[in-house]
PAMIDREN-599452 format. One record per residue: residue in one letter; x, y negated, z negated of N, C-alpha, C in turn. Coordinates in steps of 0.1 Angstrom, whole numbers, plus 5000, padded with zeros to 4 digits. Each point is the difference from the previous one (the first is absolute). Example, Ala and Ser with C-alpha at 12.3 -4.5 7.8 and 13.67 -1.06 7.14 Angstrom:
2
a513250574922499149885000500949885000 s499649895007500949895000499249894992 
***
This chain:
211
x868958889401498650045004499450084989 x498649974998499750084987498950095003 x500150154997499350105005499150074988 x498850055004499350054986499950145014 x500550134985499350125007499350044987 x498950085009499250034990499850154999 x499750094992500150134994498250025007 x500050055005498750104999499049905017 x499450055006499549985012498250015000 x500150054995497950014995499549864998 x498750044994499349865000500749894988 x499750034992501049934997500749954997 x501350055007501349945007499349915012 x499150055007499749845013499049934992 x499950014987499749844995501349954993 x500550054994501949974994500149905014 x500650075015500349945010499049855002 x498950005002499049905001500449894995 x500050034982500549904989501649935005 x500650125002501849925003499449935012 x499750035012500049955007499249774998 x498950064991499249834998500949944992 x500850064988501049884994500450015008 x501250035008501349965016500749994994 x501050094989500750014994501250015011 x499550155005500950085007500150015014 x501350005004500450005017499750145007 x499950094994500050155006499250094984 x499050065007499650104992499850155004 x500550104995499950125001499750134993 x499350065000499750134993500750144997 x499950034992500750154998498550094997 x499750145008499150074995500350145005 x499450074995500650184995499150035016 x499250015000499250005014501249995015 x499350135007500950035005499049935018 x499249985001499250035010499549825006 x500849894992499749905003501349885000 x499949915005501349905001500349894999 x498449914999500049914994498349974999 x500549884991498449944994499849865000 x499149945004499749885005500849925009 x501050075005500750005013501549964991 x500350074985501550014994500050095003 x501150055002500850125001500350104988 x500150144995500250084995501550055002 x501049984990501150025001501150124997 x498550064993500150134992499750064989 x500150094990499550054991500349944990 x499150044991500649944985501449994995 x500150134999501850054999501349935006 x499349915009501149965013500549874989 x499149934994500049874999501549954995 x501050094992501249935003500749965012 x499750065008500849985012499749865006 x498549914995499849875004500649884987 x500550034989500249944993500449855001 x501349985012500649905005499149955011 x498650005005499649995010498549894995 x499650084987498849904997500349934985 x499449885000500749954990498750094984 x499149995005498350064992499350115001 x500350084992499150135000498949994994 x498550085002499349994992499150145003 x499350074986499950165004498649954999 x499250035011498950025000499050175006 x499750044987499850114997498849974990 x499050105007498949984989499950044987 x500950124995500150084991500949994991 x499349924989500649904988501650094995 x500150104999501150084994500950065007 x499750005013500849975014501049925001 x498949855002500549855001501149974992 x499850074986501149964989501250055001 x500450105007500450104995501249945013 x499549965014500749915012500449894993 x499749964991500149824999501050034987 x500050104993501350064990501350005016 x499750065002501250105008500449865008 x499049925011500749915002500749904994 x499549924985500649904995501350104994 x500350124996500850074997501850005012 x499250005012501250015010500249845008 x499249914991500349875001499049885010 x498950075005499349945008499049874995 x500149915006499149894996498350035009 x499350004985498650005001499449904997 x499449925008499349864997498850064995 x498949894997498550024998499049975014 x499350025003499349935006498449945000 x499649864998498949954998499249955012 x498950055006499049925006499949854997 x500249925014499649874999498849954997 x499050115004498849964995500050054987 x500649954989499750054989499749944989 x500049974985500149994994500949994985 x501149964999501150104991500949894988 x499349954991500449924991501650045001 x500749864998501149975002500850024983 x499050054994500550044983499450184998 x500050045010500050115000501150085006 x500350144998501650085005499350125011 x500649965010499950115007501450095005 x499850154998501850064999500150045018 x501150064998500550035014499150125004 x499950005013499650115008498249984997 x499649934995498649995000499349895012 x498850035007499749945007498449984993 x500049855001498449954995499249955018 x499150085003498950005012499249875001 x499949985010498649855005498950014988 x499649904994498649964993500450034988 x501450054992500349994989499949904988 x499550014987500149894992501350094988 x501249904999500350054991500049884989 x499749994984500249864995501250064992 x500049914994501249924985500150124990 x501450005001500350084986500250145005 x499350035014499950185002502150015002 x499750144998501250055007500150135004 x500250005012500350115012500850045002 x500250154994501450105001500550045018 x500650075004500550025010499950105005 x499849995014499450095012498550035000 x499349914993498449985000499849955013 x498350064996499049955013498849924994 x500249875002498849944996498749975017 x499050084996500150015014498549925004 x499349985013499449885007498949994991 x499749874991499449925000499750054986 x500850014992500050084987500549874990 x499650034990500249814991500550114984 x501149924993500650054994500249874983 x499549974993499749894995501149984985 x499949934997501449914990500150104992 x501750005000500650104985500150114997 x500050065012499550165007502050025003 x500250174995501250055001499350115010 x500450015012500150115008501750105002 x499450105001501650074996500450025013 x501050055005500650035008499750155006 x499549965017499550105008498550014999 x499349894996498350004995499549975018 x498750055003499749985012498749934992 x499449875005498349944997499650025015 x499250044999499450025012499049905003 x499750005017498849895004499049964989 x499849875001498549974990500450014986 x500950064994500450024989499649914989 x499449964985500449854993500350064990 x501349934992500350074991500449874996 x499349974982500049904991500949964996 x499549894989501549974999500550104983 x501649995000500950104984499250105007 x500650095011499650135000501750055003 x500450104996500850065001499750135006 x500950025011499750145012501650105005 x500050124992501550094998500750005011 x500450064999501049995016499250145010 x500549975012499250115011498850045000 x499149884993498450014997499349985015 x499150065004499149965012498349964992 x499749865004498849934997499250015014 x499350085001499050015019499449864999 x499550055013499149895005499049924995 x499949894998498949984991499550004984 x501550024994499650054987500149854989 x499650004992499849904992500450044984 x501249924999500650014986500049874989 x499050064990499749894991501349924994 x499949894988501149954995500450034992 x501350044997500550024986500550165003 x500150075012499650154999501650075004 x500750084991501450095006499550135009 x500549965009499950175009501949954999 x499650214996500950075002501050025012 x501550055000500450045015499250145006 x500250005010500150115011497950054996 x499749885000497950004999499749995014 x498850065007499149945006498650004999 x500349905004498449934995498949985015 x499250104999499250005011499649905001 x499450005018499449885008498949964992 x499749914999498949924997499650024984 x501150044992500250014986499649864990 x500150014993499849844989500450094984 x501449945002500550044985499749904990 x499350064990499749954986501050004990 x500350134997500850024991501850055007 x500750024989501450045001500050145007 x501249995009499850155009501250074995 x500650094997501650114993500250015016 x501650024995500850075011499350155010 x500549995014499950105004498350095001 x498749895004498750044997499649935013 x498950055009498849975007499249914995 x499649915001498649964996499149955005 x498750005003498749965011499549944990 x498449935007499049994996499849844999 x498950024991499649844996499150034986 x501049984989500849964996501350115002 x501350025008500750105003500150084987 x500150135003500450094989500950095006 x501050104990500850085010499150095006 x500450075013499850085003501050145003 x501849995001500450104999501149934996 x500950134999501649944991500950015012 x501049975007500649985004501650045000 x501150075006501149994999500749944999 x500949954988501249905003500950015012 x500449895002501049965013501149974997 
***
């Protein structure tokens, strides 16, 4: 029997659940969330806290950490592939996703995605609804694109970067790791490590902490 539990109970984890559920991968799906006041979600069950999750080791065959917060996510998806857990990907059927393109483990690509040729998608990303991601593009690992997103093609994006809603990244352009790039942004130029940037044409707006 093959089981997917999943890390985190929020919105995002009941679209994680949604997705497993439309491929029919999985015979039993279940949740782990720190949340003390609730039991289950979309009628799976809650089996316990984050911390618990070796105790189900032998029970689900697929973990996957659905957590919104890029340096979080990584940090579960270390520790799990670490004590040996298998993390699949997961892709919306309504999607998109050139068959010469890489997608890594622990990343889930959302309904209405375009991914083409040549990208490659590091692990435990969020390519998320209806967001288009175009040829030759290196996304690093722990990158969240957010809804609406279009990002050209040879764009290169650091690891644990957040792209908002809406934003629009020209061709040819390196963002840095651990960037975000405000909603409704349109990067022109090259963005450094560890910086804010808004606008149209984006420019920084603050510096940021490393993670």
């Amino acid at each position: 029997m093959k089981g997917l539990l999943i890390f985190g109970a929020g919105g995002h984890g009941r679209v994680v659940a949604d997705i497993a559920v439309t491929i029919g991968k999985w015979d039993t799906i279940a949740f782990l969330d720190d949340r003390q006041n609730i039991t289950e979600v979309l009628g799976f069950p809650i089996v316990g806290s984050f911390e618990d999750y070796i105790m189900f080791k032998d029970q689900f065959s697929d973990v996957f950490v659905a957590t919104g917060n890029n340096s979080v996510r990584q940090k579960w998806i270390e520790r799990l592939m670490t004590d040996g857990f298998n993390l699949p990907f997961l892709i919306h059927p309504i999607s998109v996703v050139s068959k010469f393109s890489h997608i890594g483990r622990g990343t889930v690509v959302m309904a209405g995605t375009v991914i083409n040729a040549g990208t490659s998608i590091g692990e435990g990303c969020i390519i998320n609804t209806s967001s288009s991601i175009d040829h030759d593009c290196v996304v690093g690992d722990g990158v969240h694109i957010s809804p609406g997103t279009h990002v050209c093609g040879t764009v290169n994006i650091g690891k644990n970067s957040w792209v908002g809603t809406g934003c629009n990244i020209a061709n040819n352009i390196n963002i840095g790791s651990n960037v975000v790039v405000a909603a409704g942004a349109t990067v022109l130029h090259d963005v450094p490590n560890s910086v804010m940037v808004a606008g149209l044409p984006a420019v920084i707006k603050k510096q940021l902490g490393d993670e």
